[in-house]
C-alpha angles and dihedrals in degrees: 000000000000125000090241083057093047095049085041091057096035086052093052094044093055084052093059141265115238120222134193137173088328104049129252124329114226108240085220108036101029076229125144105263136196126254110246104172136349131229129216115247 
C-alpha cells in the first residue's frame, strides 16, 4: 500500500464511517470494524 493510500484512508476514517443493520465497514480492509465512539449529526 502506498502513503497517499494510507493518508487517504486515515483521512476518511477521522471524518467518520457510517454504519447501518451489520455494523461499521473498515475504510482499509472493507471488514467489518468495531464501533469505537459516535458523533453527533
Amino acid at each position: 500500500m502506498n502513503c497517499k493510500a494510507i493518508v487517504t484512508i486515515i483521512a476518511q476514517a477521522k471524518s467518520g464511517v457510517d454504519y447501518g443493520t451489520h455494523g461499521a465497514i473498515c475504510p482499509c480492509c472493507c471488514r467489518r470494524a468495531r464501533v469505537h465512539t459516535t458523533k453527533k449529526s
